[in-house]
N, C-alpha and C positions, 0 to 999 in steps of 0.2 A: 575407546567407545565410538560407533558409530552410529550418525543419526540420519534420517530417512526425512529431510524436509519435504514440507507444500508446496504444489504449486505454485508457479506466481499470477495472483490472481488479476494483477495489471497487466500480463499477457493473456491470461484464461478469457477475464470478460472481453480483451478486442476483440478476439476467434468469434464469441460466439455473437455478439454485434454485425458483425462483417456476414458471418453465415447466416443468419436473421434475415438483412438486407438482402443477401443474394439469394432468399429463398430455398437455402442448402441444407440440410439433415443438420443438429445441432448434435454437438460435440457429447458423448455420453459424458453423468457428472456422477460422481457417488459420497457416500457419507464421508470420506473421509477425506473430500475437498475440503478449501472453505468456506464457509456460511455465505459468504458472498456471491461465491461463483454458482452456487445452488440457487441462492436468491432470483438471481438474473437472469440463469435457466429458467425457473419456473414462470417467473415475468413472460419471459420473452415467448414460451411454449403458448402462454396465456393467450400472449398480442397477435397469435399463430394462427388465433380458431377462427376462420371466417364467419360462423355464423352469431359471434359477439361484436355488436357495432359501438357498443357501452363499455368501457372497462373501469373499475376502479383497482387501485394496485399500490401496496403496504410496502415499503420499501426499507421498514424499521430505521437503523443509523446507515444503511450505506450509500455512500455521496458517489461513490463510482456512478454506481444503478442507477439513482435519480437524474445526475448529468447525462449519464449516456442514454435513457430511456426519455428523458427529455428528449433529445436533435429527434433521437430514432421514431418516437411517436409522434412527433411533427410532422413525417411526412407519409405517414398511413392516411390515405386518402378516404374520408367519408367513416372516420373512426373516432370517437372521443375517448380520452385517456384521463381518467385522473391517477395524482402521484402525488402519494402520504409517506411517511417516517412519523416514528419518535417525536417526541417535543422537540428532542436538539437538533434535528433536520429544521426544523421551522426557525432554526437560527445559524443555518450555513447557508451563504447568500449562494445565489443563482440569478441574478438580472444580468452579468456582463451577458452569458450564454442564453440568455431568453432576449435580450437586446437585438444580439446578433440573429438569434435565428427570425427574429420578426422582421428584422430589415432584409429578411433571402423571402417574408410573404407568410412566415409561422403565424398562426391564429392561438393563443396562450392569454391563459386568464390566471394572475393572480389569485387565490381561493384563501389569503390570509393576510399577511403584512406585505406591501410590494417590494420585492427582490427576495424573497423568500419563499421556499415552500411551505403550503401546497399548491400544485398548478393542475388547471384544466385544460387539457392542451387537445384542439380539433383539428387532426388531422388534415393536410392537403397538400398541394403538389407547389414543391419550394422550387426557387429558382436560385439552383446552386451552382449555376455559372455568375451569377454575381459575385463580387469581389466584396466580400467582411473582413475587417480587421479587428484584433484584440490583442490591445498593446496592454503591460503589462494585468495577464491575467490574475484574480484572485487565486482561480484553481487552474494548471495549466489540461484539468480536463477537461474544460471548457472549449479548447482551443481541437485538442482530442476527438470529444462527441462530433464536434462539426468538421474536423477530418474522414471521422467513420462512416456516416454519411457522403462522403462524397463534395461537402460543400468546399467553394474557394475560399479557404478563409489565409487570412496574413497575422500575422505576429511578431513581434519584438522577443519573445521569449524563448529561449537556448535550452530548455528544461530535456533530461535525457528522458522524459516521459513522454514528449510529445516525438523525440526520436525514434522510442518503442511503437509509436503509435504508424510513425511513416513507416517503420520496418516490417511491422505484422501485413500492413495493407500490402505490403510488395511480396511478402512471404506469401498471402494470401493469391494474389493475383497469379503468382509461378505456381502456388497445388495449392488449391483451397484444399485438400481433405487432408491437411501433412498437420495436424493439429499436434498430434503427440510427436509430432517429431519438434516441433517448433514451442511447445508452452512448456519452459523451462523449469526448472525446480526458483526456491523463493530468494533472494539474497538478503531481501530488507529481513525475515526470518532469522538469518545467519546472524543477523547483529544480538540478539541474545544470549547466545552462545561465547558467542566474543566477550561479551558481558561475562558470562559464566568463571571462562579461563582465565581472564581477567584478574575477578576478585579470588575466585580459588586457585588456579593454578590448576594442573592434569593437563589434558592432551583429549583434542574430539576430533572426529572426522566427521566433514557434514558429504553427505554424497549429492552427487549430482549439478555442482557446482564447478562455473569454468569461469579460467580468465576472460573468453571470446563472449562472457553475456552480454546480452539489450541492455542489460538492466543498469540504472545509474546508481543503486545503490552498492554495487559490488564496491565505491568507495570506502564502504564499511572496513573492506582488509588495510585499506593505506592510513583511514583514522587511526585505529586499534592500532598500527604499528608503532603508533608515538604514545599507545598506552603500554608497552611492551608484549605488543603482541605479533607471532610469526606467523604468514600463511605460508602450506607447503600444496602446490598446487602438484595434482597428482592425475591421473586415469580416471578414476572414480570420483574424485572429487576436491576440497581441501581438508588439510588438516588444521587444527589450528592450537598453538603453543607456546607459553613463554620464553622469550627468546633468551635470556638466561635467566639463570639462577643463582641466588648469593646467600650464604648462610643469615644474614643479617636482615633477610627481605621477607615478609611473611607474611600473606592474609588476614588484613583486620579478622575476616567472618571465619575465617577455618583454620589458622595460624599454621597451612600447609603453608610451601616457600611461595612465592611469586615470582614474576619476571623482576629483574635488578633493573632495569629500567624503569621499570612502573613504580620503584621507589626509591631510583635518584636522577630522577630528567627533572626539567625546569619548573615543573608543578602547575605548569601552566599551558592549557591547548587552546588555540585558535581557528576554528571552525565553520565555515560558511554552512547553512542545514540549507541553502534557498534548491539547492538541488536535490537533495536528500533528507525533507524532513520527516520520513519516518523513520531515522537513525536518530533522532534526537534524544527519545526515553532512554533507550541502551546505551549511547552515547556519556549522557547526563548523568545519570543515576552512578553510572560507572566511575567517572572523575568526582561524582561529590565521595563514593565511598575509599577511594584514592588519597583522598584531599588534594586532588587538581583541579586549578582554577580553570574553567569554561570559560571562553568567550566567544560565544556562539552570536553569531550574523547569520539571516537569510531567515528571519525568524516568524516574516512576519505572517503567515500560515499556518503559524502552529494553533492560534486561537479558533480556527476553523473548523480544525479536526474533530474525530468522534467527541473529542473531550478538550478543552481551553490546554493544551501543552505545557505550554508554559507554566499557568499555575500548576496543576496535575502534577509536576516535576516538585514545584516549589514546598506544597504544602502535602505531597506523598499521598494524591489520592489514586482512585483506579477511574470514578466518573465512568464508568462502563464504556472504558477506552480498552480494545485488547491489547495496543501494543504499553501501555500502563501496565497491565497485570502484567503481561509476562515479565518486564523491566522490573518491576518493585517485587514482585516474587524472587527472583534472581539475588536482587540487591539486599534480601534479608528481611522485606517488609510483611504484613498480615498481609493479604489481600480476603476481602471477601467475597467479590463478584467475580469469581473466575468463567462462569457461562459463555461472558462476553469473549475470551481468548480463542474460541470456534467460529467468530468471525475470517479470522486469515490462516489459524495453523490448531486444528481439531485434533493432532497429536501432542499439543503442547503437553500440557499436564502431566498425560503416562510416560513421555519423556524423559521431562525435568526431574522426575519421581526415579525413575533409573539411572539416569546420572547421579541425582544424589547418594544413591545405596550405591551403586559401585565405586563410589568415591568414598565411603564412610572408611 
């Protein structure tokens, strides 16, 4: 079976951040991006129109957009911005990066609880040869936003997302218009999947994935290996399969065989998420249906997220988290608010739904 993942949308929004600023044609986007990358298009077309000095702008749950359109409408000169979400946006903090950007001269007004959105942010001309720091950030896009702009910022944090973020600016600066060569297919995407062969067993190929990605979550293939799972990295893409098989080894959910690994290793994985917490859900859900004990470190972001992680894992909800739905779908749970999974991957569903018929 072969699947045709998403973009990766933490390379899609720096493109078109970067192209905004430089004033450059913006990246064509279409439905079957996702919901983010559309979001932030539309934003950012909006922040485009010169003859709107006013904008107000709905940013539903994504915390990419609100960060990154935070620095970015900072330094629109002689422009007012406001930036809403969701209730749950009004309880993912934002002061370390409104801290910082008012110490470079940003003009940002609180519009509810302080460090939280909504913000009213008046545009003006920052001085981003000044030297910012943000040592250990809550969101390492905090650190991101104020790269994308151009400001001097410093950090303590190692995160391979703000690596993405030095890499695109350089990718950018050698051929601003190499978009499609450069916004990679999705990896943290891939962790579902992994989930998938996991618990049932078969054989997927997800295309368009490489060893040489940006991306920090490609860790996904060396976790999964200690659940018994093999990447076979190819031309096209990976495969992914249990690395044996044992008559004795069988799918709680499908009672096809499983990888013999996945059910006689130590029963127990030890996992830092501080660099990869959107492999947590796939991750988690995976070892609890294993019966392998998690002890996951690096966690403490996951409460941030579209949805409290942590609990969402514990007590099997979705909380209109997409990487939730896809994980608790996989792992055999109900979901009911599947809408939310068009946030990052708009082919989930019809997917998942083929995979399962070809496997029956």
């Amino acid at each position: 079976m072969q699947i045709e993942l998403p973009i990766s949308k933490s390379i899609a929004n720096r493109w078109l951040i970067l192209q905004a600023i430089h004033g450059d044609e913006l990246m064509p986007v279409s439905d079957s991006m996702p919901d983010d990358v559309q979001l932030l298009h539309r934003a950012l077309t909006t922040l485009h129109n010169p003859t709107q000095s006013y904008t107000t702008l709905h940013l539903s749950n994504c915390g990419t957009a609100m960060r990154f359109l935070t620095a970015y409408a900072a330094q629109l000169e002689n422009r007012v911005t406001i930036l809403d979400g969701v209730e749950r946006m009004h309880h993912r903090p934002i002061g370390q990066l409104v801290d910082a950007l008012r110490e470079i001269g940003a003009d940002i007004e609180y519009l509810g609880e302080e460090g939280f959105p909504p913000l009213r942010i008046k545009g003006c001309i920052l001085d981003k040869h000044r030297i910012v720091t943000i040592n250990n950030p809550q969101s390492t896009q905090f650190v991101s936003a104020l790269l994308l702009i151009g400001a001097n910022v410093q950090t303590d944090s190692t995160s391979p997302y703000i690596y993405i973020t030095q890499e695109v600016i350089k990718q950018y600066q050698l051929s601003p218009f190499s978009y499609h060569l450069s916004v990679e297919k999705d990896w943290s995407s891939a962790a579902f999947w992994y989930e998938y062969v996991a618990l049932y067993g078969g054989e997927i190929t997800l295309l368009g994935l490489s060893h040489d990605s940006l991306q920090g979550d490609k860790i996904v293939a060396d976790i999964f290996a200690h659940l018994g799972i093999h990447t076979t990295y190819t031309a096209e893409g990976i495969t992914l399969s249990p690395i044996a098989y044992s008559e004795a080894s069988y799918s709680p959910l499908s009672g096809r065989p499983i990888a013999a690994q996945a059910a006689s290793h130590s029963k127990i994985l030890v996992q830092d998420f501080g660099s990869c917490p959107d492999l947590y859900p796939a991750v988690a859900l995976t070892c609890e249906r294993l019966g392998v004990e998690l002890h996951a470190t690096g966690v403490e972001s996951l409460p941030l997220k579209e949805s409290d992680r942590l609990r969402a894992v514990r007590e099997h909800r979705t909380d209109a988290d997409h990487r939730m739905a896809m994980a608790l779908l996989i792992a055999g749970y109900e979901v009911d608010d599947t809408a939310c999974i068009s946030k990052s991957y708009p082919q989930f569903i019809e997917q998942w739904k083929s995979v399962n018929t070809s496997n029956e």
